[in-house]
C-alpha positions, 0 to 999 in steps of 0.5 A: 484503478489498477495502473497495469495488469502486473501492478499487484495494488489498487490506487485510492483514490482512482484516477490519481497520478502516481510517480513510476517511482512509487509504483516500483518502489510499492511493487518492489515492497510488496515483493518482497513482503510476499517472499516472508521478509521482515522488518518494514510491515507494520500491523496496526493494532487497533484494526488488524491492518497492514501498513507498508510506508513507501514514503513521506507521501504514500502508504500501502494498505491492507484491510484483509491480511495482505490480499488486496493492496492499496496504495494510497497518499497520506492524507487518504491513508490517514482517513481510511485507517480510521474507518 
């Protein structure tokens, strides 16, 4: 479920309530990962994904490259990096 059309990531799973703190804080990130700044994108090795940490909590995910996000608790990040 995209939570509002200028929302640049999908939620896993849908229908999740998401704090609007989180999702500025992912937008922001996102933002500034697609302007070339360094330094908080984390590559994991064993599969190419991207990883962005917005908090104890919440994790964004990318399986192809940074084009499509997602934005994900951490119980469902830690399933899904391991598909």
């Amino acid at each position: 479920m995209i939570l509002d059309m200028d929302m640049p990531f999908d939620v896993m799973p849908r229908g999740l309530p998401v704090p609007h703190c989180t999702q500025s804080k992912a937008t922001n990130l996102l933002q500034r990962f697609k302007t070339g700044e360094r330094g908080f994108c984390k590559r994991l090795t064993a599969q190419g994904y991207l990883k962005i940490d917005i908090g104890p909590f919440w994790r964004l995910l990318s399986k192809d490259g940074g084009r499509k996000w997602y934005l994900l608790q951490h119980a469902t990040y830690n399933r899904e990096i391991k598909k």
